[in-house]
C-alpha positions as CSV (number, residue, x, y, z in Angstrom):
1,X,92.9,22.1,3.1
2,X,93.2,25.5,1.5
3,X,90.7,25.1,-1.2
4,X,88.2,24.6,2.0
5,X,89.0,28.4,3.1
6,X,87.0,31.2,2.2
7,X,88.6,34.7,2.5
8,X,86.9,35.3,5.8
9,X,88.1,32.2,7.5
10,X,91.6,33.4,6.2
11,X,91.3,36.5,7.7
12,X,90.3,35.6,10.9
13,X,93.2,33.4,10.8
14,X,95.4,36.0,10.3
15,X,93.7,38.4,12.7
16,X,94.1,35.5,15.7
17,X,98.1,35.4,14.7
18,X,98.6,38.4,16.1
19,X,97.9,37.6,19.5
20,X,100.9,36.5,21.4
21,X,101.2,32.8,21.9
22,X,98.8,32.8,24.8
23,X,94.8,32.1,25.2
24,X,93.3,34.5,22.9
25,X,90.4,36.0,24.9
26,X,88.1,36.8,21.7
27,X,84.4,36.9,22.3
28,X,82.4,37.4,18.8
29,X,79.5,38.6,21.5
30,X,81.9,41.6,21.9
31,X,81.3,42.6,18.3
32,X,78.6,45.3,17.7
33,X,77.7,44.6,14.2
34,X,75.4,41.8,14.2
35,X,76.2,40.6,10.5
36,X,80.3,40.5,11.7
37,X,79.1,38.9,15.1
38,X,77.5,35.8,12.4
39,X,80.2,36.0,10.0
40,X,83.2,35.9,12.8
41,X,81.1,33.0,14.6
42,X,81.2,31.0,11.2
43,X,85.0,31.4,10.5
44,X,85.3,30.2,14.1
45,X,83.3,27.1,13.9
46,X,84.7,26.4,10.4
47,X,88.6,27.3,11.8
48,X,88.0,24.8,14.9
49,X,86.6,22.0,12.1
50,X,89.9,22.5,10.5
51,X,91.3,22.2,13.7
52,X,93.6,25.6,13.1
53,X,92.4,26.6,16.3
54,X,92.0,25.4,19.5
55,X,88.9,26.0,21.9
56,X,90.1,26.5,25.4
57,X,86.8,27.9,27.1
58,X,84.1,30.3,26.5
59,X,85.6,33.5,24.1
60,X,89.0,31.5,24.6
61,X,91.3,30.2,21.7
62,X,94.8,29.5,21.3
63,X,96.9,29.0,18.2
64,X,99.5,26.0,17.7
65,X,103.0,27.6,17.1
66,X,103.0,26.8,13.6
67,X,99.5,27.2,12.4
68,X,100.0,30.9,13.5
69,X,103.3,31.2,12.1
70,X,101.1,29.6,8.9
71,X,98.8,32.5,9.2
72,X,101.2,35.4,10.2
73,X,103.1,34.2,7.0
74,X,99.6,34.5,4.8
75,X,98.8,38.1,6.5
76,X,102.5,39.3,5.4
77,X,101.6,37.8,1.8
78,X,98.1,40.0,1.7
79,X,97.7,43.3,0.7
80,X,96.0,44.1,3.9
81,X,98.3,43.6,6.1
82,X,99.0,47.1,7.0
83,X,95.0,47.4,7.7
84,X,94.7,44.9,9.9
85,X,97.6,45.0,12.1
86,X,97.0,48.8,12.1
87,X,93.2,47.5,13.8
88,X,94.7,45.3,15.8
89,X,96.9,47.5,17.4
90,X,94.0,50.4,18.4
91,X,92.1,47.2,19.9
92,X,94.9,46.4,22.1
93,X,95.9,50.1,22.9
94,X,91.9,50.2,23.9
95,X,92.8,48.0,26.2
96,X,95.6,49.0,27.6
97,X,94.3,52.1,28.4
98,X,91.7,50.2,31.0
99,X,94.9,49.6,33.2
100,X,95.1,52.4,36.2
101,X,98.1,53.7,37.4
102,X,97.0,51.5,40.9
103,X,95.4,48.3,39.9
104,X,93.8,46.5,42.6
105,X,93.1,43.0,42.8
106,X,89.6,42.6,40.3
107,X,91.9,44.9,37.6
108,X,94.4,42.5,37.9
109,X,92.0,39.5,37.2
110,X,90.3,41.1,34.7
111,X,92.9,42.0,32.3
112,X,95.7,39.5,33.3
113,X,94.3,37.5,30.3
114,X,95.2,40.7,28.2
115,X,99.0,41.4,29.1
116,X,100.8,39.3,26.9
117,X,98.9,40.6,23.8
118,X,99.4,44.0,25.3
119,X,103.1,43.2,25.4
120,X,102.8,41.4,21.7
121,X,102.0,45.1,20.4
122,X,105.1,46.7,22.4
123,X,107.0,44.5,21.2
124,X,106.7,43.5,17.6
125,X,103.9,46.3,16.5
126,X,104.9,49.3,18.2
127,X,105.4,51.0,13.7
128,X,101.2,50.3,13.7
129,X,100.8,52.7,17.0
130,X,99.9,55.9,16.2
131,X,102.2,58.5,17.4
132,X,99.1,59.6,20.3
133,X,98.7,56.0,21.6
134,X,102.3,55.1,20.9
135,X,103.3,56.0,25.0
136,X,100.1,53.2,26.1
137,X,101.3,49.9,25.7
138,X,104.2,50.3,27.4
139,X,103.4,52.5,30.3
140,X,100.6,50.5,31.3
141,X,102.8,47.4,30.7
142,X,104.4,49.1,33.4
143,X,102.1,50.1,35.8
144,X,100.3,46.4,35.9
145,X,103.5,45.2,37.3
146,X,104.3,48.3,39.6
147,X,101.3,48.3,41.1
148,X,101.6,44.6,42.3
149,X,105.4,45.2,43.8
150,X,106.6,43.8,40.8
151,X,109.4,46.2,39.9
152,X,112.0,44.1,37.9
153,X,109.6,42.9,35.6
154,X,107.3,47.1,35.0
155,X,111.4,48.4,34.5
156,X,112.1,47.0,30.7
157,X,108.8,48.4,29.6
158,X,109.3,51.8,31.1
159,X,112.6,51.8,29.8
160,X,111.4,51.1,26.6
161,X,108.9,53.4,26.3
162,X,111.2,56.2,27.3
163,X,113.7,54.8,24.1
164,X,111.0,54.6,21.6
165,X,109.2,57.9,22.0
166,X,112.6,59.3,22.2
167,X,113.2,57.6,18.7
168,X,110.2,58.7,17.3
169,X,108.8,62.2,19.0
170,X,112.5,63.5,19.3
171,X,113.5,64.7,22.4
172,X,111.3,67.7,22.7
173,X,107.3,66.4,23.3
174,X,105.6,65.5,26.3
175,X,105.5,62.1,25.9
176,X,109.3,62.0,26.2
177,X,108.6,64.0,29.6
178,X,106.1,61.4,30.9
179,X,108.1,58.5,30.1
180,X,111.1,60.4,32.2
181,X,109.0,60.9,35.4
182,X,107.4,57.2,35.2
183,X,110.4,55.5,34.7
184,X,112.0,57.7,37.8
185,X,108.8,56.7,39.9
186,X,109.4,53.0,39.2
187,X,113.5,53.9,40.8
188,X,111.9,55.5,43.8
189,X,109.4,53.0,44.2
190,X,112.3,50.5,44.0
191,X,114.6,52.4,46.4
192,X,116.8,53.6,43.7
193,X,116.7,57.2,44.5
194,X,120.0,58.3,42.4
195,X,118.2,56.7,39.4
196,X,115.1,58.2,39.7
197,X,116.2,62.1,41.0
198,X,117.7,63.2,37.4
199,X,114.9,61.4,35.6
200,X,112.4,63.5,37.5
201,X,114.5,67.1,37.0
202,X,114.7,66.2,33.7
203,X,110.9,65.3,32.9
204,X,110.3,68.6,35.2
205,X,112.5,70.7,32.8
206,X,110.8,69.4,29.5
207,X,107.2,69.7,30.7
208,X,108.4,73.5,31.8
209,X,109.6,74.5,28.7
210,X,107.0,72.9,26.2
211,X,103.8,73.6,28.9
212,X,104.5,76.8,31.3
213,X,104.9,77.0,34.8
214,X,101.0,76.6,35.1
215,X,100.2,72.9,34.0
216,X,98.7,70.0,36.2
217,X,101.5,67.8,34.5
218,X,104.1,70.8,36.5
219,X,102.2,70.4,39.6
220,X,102.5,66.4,38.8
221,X,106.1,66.6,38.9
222,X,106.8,68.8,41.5
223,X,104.8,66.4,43.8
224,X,107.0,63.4,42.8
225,X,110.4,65.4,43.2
226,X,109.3,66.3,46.3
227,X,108.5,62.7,47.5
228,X,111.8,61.3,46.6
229,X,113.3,64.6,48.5
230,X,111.4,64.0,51.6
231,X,112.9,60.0,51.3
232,X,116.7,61.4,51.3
233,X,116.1,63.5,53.8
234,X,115.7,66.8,52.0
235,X,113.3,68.1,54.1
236,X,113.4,72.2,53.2
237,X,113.8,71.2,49.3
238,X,110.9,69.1,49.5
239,X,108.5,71.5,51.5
240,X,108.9,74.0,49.3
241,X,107.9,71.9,46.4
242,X,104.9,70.5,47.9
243,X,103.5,74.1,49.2
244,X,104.2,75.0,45.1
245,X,102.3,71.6,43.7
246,X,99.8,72.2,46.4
247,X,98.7,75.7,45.5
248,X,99.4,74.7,41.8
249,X,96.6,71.9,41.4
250,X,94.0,74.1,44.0
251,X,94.7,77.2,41.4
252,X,94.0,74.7,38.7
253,X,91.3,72.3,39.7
254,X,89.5,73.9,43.3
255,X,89.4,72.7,46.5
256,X,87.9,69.3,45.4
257,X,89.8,67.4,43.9
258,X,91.5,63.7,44.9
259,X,95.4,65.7,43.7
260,X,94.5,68.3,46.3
261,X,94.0,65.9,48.4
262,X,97.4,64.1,47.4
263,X,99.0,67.3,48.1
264,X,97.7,67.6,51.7
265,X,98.5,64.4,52.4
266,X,102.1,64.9,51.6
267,X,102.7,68.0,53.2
268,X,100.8,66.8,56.3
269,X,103.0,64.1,56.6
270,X,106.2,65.8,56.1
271,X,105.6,68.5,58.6
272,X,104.7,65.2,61.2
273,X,108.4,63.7,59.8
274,X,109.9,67.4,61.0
275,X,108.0,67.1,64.0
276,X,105.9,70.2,63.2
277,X,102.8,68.1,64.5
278,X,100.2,71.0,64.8
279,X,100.9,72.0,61.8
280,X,100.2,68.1,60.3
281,X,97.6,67.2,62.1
282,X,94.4,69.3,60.2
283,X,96.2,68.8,57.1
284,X,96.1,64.7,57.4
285,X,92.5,65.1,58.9
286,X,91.8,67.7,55.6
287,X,93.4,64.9,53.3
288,X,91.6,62.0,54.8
289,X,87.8,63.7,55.1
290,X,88.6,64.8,51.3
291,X,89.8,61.5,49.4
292,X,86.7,59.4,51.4
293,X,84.4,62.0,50.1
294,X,85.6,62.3,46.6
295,X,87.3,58.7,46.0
296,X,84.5,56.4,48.4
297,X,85.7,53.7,50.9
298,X,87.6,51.4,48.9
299,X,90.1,53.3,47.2
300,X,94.5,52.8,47.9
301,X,94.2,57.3,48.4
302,X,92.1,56.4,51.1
303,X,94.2,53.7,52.8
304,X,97.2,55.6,52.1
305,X,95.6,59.0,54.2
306,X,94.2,56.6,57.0
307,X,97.4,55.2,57.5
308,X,99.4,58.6,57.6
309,X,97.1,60.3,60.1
310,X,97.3,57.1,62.5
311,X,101.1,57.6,62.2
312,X,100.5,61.1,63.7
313,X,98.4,60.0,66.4
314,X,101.0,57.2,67.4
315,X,103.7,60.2,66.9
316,X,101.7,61.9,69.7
317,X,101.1,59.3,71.5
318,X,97.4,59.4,70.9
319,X,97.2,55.1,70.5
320,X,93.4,54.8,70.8
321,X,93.1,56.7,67.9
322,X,96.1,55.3,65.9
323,X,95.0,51.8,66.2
324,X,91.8,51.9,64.3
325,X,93.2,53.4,61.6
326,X,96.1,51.5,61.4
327,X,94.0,48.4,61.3
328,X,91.2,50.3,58.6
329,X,94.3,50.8,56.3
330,X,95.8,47.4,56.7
331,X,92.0,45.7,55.8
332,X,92.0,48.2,52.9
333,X,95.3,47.5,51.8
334,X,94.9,43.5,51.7
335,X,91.4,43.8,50.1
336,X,92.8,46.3,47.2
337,X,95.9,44.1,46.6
338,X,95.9,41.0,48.0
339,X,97.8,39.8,51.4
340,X,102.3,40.1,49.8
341,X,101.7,43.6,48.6
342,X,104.6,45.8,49.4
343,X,101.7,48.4,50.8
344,X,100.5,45.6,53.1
345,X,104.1,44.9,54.6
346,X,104.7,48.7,55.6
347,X,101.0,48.8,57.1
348,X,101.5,45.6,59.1
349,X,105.1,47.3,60.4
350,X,103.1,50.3,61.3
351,X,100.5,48.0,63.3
352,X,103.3,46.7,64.8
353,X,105.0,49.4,65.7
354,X,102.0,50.9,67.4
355,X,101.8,47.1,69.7
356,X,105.5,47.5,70.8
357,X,104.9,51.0,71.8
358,X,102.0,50.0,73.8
359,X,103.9,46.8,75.2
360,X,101.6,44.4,73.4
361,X,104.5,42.2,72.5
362,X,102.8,38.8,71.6
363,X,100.4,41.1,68.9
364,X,103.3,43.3,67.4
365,X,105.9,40.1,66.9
366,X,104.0,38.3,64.3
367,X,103.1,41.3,62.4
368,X,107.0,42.4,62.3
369,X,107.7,38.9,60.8
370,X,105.0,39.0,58.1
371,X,106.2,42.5,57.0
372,X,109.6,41.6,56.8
373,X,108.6,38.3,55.1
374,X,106.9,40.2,52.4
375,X,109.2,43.0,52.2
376,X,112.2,40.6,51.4
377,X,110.0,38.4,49.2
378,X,109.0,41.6,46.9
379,X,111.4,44.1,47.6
380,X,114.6,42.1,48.4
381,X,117.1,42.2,51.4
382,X,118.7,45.4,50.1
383,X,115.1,47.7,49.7
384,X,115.2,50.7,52.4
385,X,112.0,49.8,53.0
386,X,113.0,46.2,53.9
387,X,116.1,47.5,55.7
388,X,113.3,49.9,58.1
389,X,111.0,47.1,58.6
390,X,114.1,44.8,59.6
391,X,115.9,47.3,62.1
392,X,112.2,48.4,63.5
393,X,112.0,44.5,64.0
394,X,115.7,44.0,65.7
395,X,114.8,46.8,68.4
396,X,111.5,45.2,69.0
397,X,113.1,42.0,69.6
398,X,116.1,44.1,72.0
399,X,113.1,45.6,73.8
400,X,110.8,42.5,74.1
401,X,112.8,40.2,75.1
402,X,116.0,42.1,77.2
């Protein structure tokens, strides 16, 4: 069988190995050079005569466990080994870097097909990345799975990310200070706020002393210290950080801009937490009229805004204008990320909410079920979100049905 190969098919071979043990999603169509498009499409059709590799669909392969352990052994053997998993790699970090911090549903489908390849790098090629794309793989391992509610299976890759830039930047670069504040936004997204608050200072302190006190990555941080305040209850710790990321990013980037819109968001809706309503109310309204115009209709900024200023309106007893929003942000939410979203959950608890304070028991009851239902699905029974959505349920139930 070997005296059949030419160098090319071999190549290839070896090239296809380092995919994970998945469907390969390689498309020769993808290839710019016409002359490698022809030669890749021969070493294809000559590899599947061989039957080395398998043809699942259209740009879709897959390797038998031992033909690529065949071919991984050959690559090892060859004196380009170094060249082509050093190729590899920057293809798959080019990837990678497609993944947003808040995939919605088409991200998802579109690169699902990527992710174990993706995770093949982290994993066993992570010496090929080069010390600028080295943070990539494993952050936006771990944002894929944060941004569907998937928070056990985003933590090992943001834990390991955070190890191996440590291991290989030192402790002193800013990679080491991103790693620190995404791994402590994955513990507050998860609930677990004395995981995440020393993981924040500490990314805080390290982009301080290695950027200045005027950096959008300062402003960044303050933001998210300030979030996971406002969660605990640290209201006057988190207002002034807020006010200080706010005035940050509008020194930095204008008036215009979706992280100034972020900021008045935030401290629009801790001022209606505090009660301070008149003070919230032109800040949500600032927020919301800012991320439509700068982000569109279909963006999770937008849902996130339209939901906040309908929980002021319901604050102030203002349902007729709650209720549209409410609903706007819950259609927004479930066509962004699908219908078990931990987003959805909270925005179907609001919704309800707003039916029980309006008496319209037989509507608020089944949306209190499905939030909980998803909440304890994604979350888990221990969750404060799930714990709010349960005890906002048991006191609808106490007032319903008393």
């Amino acid at each position: 069988m070997l005296e059949q190969f030419s160098w090319l098919n071999l190549l290839l071979g070896c090239r296809l190995s380092l995919y994970a043990l998945a469907d390969i999603p390689f498309s020769v169509e993808a290839i710019e050079d016409d002359d490698e498009q022809e030669l890749n499409e021969k070493a294809i059709a000559e590899l599947r005569k061989l039957h080395l590799i398998q043809w699942q669909s259209k740009g879709i392969y897959r390797l038998h466990t031992l033909i690529r352990q065949f071919f991984q052994m050959k690559l090892d053997e060859s004196s380009e080994a170094d060249k082509v998993k050093t190729k590899f790699t920057a293809q798959m970090v080019k990837v990678a870097k497609q993944i947003p911090q808040q995939p919605n549903r088409e991200d998802i489908l579109n690169l699902t097909p990527f992710i174990s390849h993706i995770a093949e790098v982290a994993t066993h090629l992570s010496d090929y990345l080069t010390d600028e794309d080295l943070i990539q793989p494993f952050t936006k391992l771990g944002y894929f799975y944060q941004g569907q509610g998937l928070y056990q299976q985003a933590e090992p890759w943001l834990q390991q990310c955070e190890k191996v830039t440590k291991n290989r930047l030192g402790l002193e670069h800013p990679d080491v200070a991103a790693s620190l504040n995404n791994l402590a936004e994955l513990y507050r997204f998860a609930g677990r706020y004395s995981e995440a608050e020393p993981l924040y200072q500490q990314a805080l302190a390290l982009w301080k002393r290695l950027l200045g006190d005027n950096h959008l990555n300062i402003a960044a941080s303050l933001n998210n210290l300030a979030v996971l305040y406002e969660s605990t209850g640290r209201y006057s710790e988190a207002e002034l950080m807020y006010q200080e990321a706010l005035a940050l990013n509008k020194r930095l980037l204008g008036d215009n801009h979706p992280d100034v819109a972020t900021g008045l968001n935030n401290l629009g809706v801790l001022y209606g937490s505090t009660g301070r309503y008149s003070e919230a109310e032109p800040l949500l309204q600032q927020a919301s009229e800012l991320s439509k115009r700068l982000l569109g209709d279909n963006h999770p900024d937008v849902a996130t805004s339209l939901n906040n200023l309908a929980g002021l309106y319901k604050s102030t007893k203002r349902y007729s204008e709650a209720e549209p929003l409410y609903q706007q942000a819950l259609a927004l939410w479930k066509r962004l990320l699908g219908d078990n979203h931990p987003n959805v959950a909270i925005s179907l608890n609001n919704l309800a909410g707003l039916y029980k304070s309006t008496k319209r028991y037989s509507e608020a009851e089944p949306l209190f079920e499905q939030a909980l239902a998803i909440c304890e699905c994604t979350l888990g029974v221990g969750h404060p979100d799930t714990m709010a959505v349960r005890g906002n349920y048991a006191r609808f139930l106490r007032q319903a049905y008393r």
